[in-house]
N, C-alpha and C positions, 0 to 999 in steps of 0.2 A: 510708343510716343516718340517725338523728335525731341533731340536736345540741338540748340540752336546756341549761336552766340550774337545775340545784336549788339552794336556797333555804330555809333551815331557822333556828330559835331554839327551842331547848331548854331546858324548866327542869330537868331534871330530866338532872343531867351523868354520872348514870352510864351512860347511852343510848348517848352520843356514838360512844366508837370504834367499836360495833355501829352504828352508821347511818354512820357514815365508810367502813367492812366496805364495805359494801353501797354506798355512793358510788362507790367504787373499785374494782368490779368491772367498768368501764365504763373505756373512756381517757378523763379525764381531769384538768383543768387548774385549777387555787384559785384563784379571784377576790376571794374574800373570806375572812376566821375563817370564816364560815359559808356560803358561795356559792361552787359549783362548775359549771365548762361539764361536760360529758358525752356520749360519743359511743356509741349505743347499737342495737341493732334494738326495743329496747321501745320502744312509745309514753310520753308522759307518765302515762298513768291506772300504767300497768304499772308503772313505777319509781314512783308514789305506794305504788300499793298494796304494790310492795315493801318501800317505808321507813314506813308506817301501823304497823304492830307496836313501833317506836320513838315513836312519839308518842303524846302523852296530851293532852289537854282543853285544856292550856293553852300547847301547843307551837304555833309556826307552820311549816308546810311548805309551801312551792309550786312546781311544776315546769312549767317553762315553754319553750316553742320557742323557739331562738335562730335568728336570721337574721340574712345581710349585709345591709344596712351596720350594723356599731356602732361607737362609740367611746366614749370612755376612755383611762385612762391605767393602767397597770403595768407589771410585769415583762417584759420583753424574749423570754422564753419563752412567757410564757402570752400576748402578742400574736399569736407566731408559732402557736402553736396555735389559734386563734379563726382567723387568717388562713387558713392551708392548710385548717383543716375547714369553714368555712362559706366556701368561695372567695372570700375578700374579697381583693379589688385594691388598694390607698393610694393616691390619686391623688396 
């Protein structure tokens, strides 16, 4: 499976829960207001193209492959989730 991280800024707030819809048809985990990880069989092009119906001209989207190692700091959850799906170890 891909772990992805989308990546979105929206002018246009009536869009939101319809591309959240579709964020979250996927497990998982909120990184940010607007950045989630995502565990998927779509590639990146394939979950663009699913969330492009939501964006207009002046929106930004980007989906991107996640890999171990990362770091950062949050929720004690969404650590545990980044860890177990991208097999990351803590040394």
């Amino acid at each position: 499976m891909n772990k992805l991280l989308v990546t979105y800024d929206l002018n246009r707030e009536q869009v939101r829960p319809k591309i959240l819809e579709e964020i979250k048809r996927n497990a998982w985990a909120k990184l940010s207001e607007s950045s989630y990880a995502i565990e998927t069989y779509e590639t990146p092009k394939q979950v663009y193209d699913r969330l492009s119906p939501y964006l207009d001209g002046n929106d930004n989207c980007y989906i991107i492959t996640l890999a171990a190692p990362y770091y950062g700091q949050g929720p004690k959850l969404v650590n545990e989730w980044l860890d177990k799906r991208l097999n990351y170890q803590r040394a």
